[in-house]
N, C-alpha and C positions, 0 to 999 in steps of 0.2 A: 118329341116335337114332330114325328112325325103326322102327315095329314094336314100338314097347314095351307093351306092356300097363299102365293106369295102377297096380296094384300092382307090376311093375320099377321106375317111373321114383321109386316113392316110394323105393325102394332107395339109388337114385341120386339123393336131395335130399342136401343137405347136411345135418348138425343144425342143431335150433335154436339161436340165439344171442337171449340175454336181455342187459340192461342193466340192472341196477337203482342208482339211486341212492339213499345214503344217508346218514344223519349221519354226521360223525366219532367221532362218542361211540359208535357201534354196529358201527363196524370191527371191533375187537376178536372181539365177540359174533357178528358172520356169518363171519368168518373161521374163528372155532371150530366154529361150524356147518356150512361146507362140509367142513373137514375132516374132521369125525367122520360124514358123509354121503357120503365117498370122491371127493369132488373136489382135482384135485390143482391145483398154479398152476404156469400155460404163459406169463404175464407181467405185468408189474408198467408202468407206465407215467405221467408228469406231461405236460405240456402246459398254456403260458400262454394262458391268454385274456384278453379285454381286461380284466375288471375281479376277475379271480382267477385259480385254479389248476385245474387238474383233474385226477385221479390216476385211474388207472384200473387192478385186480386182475381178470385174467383167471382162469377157472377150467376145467377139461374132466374131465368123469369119462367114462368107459369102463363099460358097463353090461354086459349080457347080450347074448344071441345080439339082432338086428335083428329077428328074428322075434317074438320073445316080447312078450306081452300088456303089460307094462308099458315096454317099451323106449323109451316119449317121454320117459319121466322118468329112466331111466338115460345117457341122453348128452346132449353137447352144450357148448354154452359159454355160463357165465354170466360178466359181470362184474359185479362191485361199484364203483361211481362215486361217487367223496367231492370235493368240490368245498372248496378251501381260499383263505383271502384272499393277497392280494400281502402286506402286510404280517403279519408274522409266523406264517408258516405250521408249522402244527404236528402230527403223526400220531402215533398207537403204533404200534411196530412188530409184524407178524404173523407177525414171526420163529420165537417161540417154538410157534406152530402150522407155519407152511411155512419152517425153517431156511435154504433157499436164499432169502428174501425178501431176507436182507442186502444180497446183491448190486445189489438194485434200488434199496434205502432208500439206500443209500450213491448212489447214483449221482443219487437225488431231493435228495438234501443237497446233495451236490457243485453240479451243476447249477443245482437250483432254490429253493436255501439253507432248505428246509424239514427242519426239526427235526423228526428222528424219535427217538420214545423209548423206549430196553430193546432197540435192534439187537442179533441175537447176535454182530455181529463189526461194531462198530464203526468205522472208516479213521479218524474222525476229521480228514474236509476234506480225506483226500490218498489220495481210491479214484481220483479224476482229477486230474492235473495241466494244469490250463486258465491262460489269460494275463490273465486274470479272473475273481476269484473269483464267483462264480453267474452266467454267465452267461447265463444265461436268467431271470434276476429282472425285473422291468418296473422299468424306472428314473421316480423322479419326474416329471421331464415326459413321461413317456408317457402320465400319469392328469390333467397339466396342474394336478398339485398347486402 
């Protein structure tokens, strides 16, 4: 990469990538807002940690030419981070804004026994067949209850 001049190698950055963390009560409402803002969702994701959960909604929009004057703010990847308890975890679904989210909800149920509410498609506990139902839930002695 030598020889680049430093407006090429901005070329050749990657995008921005955001995190933003938020309430479960305001899912809904930012998910409404990326998508009427033309961001689409590239993935949906849980993960146990020690004393909850953490879900993670990926988003990437696709802007204008790279050249153009506002081009920071048309791409990139944001995600939205809702962090939920071991016990009794619970989301709305963002189906009804990104209808492929099903796929993901279903598979946060199956897995990590969190209740989602208003899926467009539903499984109802049988998107996976595992030999343990959630397993990836933190079991009582793991919190030393």
């Amino acid at each position: 990469m030598s020889g680049l001049v430093p407006e090429e190698m901005r070329k050749l950055a990657p995008d921005p990538q955001t995190i933003e963390e938020i309430p479960v009560g305001t899912l809904l409402e930012r998910a409404q807002r990326m998508r009427s803002e033309g961001w689409r969702l590239v993935q949906a994701s849980c993960t146990r940690l020690v004393a909850d959960q953490e879900v993670n909604y990926s988003f990437d929009r696709d802007g204008q030419s790279p050249d153009s004057p506002d081009a920071a703010s048309l791409h990139g990847l944001h995600t939205l981070r809702v962090r939920l308890p071991m016990a009794n975890p619970e989301l709305p679904s963002i189906s009804q804004f990104y209808w492929q989210a099903f796929l993901y909800e279903n598979e946060m149920h199956d897995l990590f026994g969190i209740a989602v509410k208003g899926m467009a498609l539903d499984f109802n506990g049988h998107f996976y067949t595992t030999m343990e139902p959630f397993p990836y839930v933190t079991r009582e002695q793991d919190h030393g209850d």
